[in-house]
C-alpha positions as a printed Julia matrix, in Angstrom:
150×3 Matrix{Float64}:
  86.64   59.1   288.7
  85.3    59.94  291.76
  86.9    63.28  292.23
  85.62   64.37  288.89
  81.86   63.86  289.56
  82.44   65.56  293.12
  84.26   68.68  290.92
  81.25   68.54  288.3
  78.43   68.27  290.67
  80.06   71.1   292.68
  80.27   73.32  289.87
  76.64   72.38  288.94
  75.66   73.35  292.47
  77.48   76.33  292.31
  76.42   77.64  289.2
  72.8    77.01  290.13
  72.88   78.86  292.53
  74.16   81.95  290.76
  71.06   84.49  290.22
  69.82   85.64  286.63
  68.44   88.64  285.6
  65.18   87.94  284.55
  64.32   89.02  281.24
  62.42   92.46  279.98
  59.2    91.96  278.88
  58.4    93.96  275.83
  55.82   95.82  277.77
  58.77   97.23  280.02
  60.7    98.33  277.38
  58.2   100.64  276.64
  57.39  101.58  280.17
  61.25  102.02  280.88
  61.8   104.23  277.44
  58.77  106.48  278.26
  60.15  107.03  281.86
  63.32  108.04  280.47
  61.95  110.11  277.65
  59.72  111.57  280.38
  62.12  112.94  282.5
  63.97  113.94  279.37
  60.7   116.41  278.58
  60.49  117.67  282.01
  63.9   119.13  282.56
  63.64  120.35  278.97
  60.45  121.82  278.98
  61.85  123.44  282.49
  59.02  121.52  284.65
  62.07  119.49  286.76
  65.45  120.8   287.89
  68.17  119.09  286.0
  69.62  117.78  288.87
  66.32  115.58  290.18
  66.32  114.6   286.49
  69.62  113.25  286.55
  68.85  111.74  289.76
  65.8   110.18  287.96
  67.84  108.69  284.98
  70.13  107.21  287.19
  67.76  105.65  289.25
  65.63  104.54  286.19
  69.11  103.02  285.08
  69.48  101.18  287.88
  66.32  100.24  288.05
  66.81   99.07  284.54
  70.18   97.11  284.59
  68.36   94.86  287.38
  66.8    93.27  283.75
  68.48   91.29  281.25
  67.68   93.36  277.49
  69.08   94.49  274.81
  70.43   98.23  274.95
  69.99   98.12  271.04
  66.56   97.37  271.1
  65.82   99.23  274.02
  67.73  102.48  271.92
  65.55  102.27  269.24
  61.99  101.91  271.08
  63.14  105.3   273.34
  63.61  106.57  269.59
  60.14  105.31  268.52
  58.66  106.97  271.25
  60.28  110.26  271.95
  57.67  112.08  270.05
  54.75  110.52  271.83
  55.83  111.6   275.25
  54.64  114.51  276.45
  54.23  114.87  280.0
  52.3   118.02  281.98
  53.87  119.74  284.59
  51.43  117.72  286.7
  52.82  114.49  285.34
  56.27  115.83  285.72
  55.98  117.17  289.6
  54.88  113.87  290.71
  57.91  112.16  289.16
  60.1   114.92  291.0
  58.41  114.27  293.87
  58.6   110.56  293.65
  62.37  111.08  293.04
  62.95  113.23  295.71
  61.02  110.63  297.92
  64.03  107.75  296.85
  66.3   110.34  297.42
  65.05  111.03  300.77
  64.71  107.08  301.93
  68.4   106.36  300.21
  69.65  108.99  302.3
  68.03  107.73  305.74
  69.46  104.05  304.8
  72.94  105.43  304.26
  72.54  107.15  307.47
  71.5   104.57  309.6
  74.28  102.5   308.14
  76.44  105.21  308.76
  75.1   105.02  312.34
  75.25  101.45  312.78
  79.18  101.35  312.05
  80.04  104.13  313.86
  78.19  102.29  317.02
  80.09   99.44  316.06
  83.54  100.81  315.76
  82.66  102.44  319.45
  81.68   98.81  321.12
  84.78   97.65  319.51
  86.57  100.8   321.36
  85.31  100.08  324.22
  86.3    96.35  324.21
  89.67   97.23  322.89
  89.61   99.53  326.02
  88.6    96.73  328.91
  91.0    94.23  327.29
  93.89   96.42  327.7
  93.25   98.3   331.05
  93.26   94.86  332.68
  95.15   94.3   336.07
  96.54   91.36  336.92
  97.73   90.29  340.84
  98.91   87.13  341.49
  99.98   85.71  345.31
 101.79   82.85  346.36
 100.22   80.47  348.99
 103.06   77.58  349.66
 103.63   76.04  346.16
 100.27   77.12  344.85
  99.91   80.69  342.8
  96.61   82.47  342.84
  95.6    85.11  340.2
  92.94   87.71  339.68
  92.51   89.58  336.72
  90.53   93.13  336.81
C-alpha cells in the first residue's frame, strides 16, 4: 500500500510541476490576427520585403504557440478581420524594423552561444592536453618508491 501512495504522490508532484500554456485571451486573438494580417498587407502592398515578412510570421507564430487557443477560432477571427487591416507604410516600416531588431538580437545570442562552446571545447583541449603530456619519474630510496608527476 505504501508503494502505491509513494508512486501516486510522485506522479502528482511530477505532473504539477509540468508548465501550461496559459490561455489566449480573446483580446489577443485579435491582436495576434491583425499582426499577421498586417504583415500580410505590407509585403503585398510592397511596403516590406517578403523575406522580413516571413521572418515576421514566424516569429508571430512562435510568439503565438507560447498560448494555448484554438487554431479554428483563431482562423476565422484573421478572416473577420482581413478587410479591416490596413496598415501605412509608416505602420509597416516600424514592424520591419522591429523585426529586423529580433533578428539582429537572435543573431548576437546564437553567436555568443556559438562563442561560449567553442571556448569551452578549447578549455576542454587544453585539459585533454595537460592530462596527457604528463611525466612521470619515480626513484627508489631502500624499500620506499618516490614519484613526481609533471
Amino acid at each position: 500500500m505504501n508503494k502505491i501512495y509513494v508512486i501516486v504522490l510522485g506522479s502528482l508532484l511530477i505532473s504539477g510541476c509540468a508548465t501550461h500554456k496559459p490561455p489566449l485571451a480573446d483580446h489577443q486573438y485579435t491582436a495576434f490576427a491583425t499582426q499577421l494580417m498586417g504583415i500580410q498587407k505590407c509585403v503585398a502592398d510592397g511596403y516590406m520585403t517578403p523575406d522580413v515578412g516571413a521572418r515576421g510570421q514566424q516569429y508571430s507564430m512562435a510568439n503565438l504557440n507560447t498560448w494555448q487557443f484554438d487554431r479554428t477560432y483563431f482562423l476565422n477571427r484573421a478572416k473577420q478581420i482581413e478587410s479591416s487591416v490596413k496598415p501605412s507604410q509608416a505602420d509597416c516600416n516600424t514592424m520591419a524594423m522591429n523585426i529586423v531588431q529580433v533578428k539582429n538580437q537572435i543573431d548576437a545570442q546564437n553567436e555568443q552561444a556559438q562563442r561560449d562552446a567553442e571556448a569551452w571545447q578549447n578549455m576542454q583541449n587544453m585539459q585533454n592536453t595537460l592530462n596527457q603530456n604528463k611525466t612521470t619519474y619515480c626513484n627508489k630510496i631502500g624499500t620506499q618508491t618516490i614519484c613526481n608527476t609533471y
